[in-house]
Backbone bond lengths (Angstrom), bond angles and torsions (degrees), N, CA, C in turn:
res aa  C-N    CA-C-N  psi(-1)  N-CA   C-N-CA  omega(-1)  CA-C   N-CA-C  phi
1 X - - - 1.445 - - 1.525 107.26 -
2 X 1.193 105.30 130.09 1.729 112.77 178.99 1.340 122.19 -84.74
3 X 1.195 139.14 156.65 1.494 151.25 -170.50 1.501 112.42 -24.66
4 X 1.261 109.32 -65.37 1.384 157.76 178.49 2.450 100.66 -39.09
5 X 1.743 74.35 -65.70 1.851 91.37 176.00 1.605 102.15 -68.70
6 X 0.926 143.74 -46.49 1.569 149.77 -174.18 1.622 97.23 -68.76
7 X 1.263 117.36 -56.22 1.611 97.59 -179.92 1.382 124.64 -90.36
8 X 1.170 122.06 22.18 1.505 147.02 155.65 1.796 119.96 -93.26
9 X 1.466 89.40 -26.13 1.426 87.09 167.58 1.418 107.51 -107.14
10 X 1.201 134.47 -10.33 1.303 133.47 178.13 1.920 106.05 -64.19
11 X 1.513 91.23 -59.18 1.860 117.45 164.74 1.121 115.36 -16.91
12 X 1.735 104.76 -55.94 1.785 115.24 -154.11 1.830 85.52 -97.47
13 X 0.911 136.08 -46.53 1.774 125.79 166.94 1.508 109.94 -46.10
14 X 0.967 131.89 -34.92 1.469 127.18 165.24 1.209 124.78 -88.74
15 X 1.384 126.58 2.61 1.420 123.09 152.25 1.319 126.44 -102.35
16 X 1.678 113.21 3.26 1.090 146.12 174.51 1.690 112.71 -76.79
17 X 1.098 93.70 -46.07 1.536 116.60 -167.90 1.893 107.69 -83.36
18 X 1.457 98.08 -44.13 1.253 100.79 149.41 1.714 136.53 -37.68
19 X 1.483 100.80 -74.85 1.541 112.85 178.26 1.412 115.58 -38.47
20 X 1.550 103.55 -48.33 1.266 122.01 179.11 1.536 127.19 -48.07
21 X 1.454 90.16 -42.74 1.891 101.73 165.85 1.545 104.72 -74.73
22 X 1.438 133.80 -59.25 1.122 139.07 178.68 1.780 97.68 -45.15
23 X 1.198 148.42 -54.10 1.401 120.10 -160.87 1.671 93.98 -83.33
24 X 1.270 125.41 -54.64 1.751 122.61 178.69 1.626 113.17 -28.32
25 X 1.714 113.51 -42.77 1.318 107.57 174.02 1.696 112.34 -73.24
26 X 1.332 100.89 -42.23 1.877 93.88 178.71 1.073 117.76 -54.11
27 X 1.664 129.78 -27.54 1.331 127.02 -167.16 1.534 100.32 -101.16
28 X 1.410 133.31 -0.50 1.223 110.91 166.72 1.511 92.38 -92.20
29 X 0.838 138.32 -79.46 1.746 132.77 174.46 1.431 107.06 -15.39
30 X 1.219 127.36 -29.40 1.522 120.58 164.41 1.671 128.36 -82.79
31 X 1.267 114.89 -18.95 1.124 152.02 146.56 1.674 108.09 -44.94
32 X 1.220 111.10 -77.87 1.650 124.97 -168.20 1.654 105.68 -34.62
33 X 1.839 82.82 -50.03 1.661 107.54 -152.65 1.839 107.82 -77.68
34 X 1.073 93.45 -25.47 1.991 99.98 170.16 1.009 102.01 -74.83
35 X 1.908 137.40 -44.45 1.366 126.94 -172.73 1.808 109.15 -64.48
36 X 1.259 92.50 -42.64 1.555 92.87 174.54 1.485 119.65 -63.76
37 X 1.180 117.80 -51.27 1.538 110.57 168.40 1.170 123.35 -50.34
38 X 1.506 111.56 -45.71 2.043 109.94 171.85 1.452 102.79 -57.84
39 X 1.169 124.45 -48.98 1.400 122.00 -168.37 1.889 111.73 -74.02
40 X 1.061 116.01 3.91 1.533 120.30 164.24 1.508 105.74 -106.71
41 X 1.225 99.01 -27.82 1.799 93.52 -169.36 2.065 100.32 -65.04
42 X 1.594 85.95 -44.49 1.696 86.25 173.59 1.580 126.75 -57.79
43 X 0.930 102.55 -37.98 1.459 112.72 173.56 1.466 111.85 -48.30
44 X 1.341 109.34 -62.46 1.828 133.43 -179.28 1.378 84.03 -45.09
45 X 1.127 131.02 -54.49 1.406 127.22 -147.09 1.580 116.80 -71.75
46 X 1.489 95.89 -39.61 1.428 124.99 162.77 1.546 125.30 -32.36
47 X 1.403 83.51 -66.75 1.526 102.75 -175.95 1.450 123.20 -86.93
48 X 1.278 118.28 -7.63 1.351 131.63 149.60 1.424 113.50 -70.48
49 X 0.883 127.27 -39.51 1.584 132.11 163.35 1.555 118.39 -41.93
50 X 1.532 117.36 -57.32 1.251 158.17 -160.59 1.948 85.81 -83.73
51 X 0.953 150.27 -54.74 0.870 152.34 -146.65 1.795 102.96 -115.51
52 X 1.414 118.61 -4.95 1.793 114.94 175.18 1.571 78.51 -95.73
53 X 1.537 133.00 -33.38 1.640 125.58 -171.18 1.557 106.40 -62.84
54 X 0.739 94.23 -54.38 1.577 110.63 -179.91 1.817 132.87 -56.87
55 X 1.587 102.21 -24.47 1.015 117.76 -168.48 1.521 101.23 -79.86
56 X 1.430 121.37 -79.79 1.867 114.50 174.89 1.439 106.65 -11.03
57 X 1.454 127.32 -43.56 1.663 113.33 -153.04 1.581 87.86 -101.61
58 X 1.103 126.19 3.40 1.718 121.26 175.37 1.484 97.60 -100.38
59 X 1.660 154.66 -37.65 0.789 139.76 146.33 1.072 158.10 -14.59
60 X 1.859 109.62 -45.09 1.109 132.39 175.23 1.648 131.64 -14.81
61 X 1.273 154.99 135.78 1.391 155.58 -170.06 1.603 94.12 -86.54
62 X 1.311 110.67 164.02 1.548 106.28 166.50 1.298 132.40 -59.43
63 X 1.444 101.86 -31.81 1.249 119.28 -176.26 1.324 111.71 -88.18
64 X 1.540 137.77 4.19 0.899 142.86 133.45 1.485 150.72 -38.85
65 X 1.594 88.78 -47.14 1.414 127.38 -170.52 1.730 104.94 -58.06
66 X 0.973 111.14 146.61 1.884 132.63 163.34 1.971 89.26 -61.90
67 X 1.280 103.80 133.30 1.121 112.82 174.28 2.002 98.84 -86.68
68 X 1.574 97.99 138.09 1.701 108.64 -176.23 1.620 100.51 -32.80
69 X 1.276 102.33 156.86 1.758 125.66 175.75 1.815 100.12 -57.80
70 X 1.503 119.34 -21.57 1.292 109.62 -161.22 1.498 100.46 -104.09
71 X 1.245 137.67 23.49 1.091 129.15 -143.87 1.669 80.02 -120.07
C-alpha cells in the first residue's frame, strides 16, 4: 500500500473513531431522556392517584358540605 493508501486509511480510522464518539454520546442523551420520561410518567401517575383520592370530597352537594368553621 502506497503513501497516498495509508493516509486514506489512516483518514477513514479517524472518522471512524469519530462516529463512534458521536453515537456513544447520542445514546447516553438517549438514555438520560427515557429515564426522564419514565420518571415523569411516574409522577403523572402519582398524581392521578392523589387526585381519584381527592376527588369524592371535591364533589360533594351543598348539603353535604361541613357547615363554615363560624357557624
Amino acid at each position: 500500500m502506497g503513501e497516498a493508501g495509508m493516509q486514506r486509511v489512516i483518514e477513514l480510522e479517524e472518522r471512524m473513531a469519530h462516529l463512534e464518539a458521536s453515537m456513544d454520546a447520542l445514546t447516553d442523551a438517549l438514555l438520560m431522556r427515557e429515564r426522564e420520561l419514565r420518571d415523569a410518567w411516574l409522577a403523572i401517575d402519582r398524581l392521578k392517584g392523589q387526585l381519584i383520592e381527592l376527588a369524592p370530597a371535591a364533589s360533594l352537594s351543598p348539603e353535604q358540605e361541613p357547615p363554615p368553621p363560624h357557624y
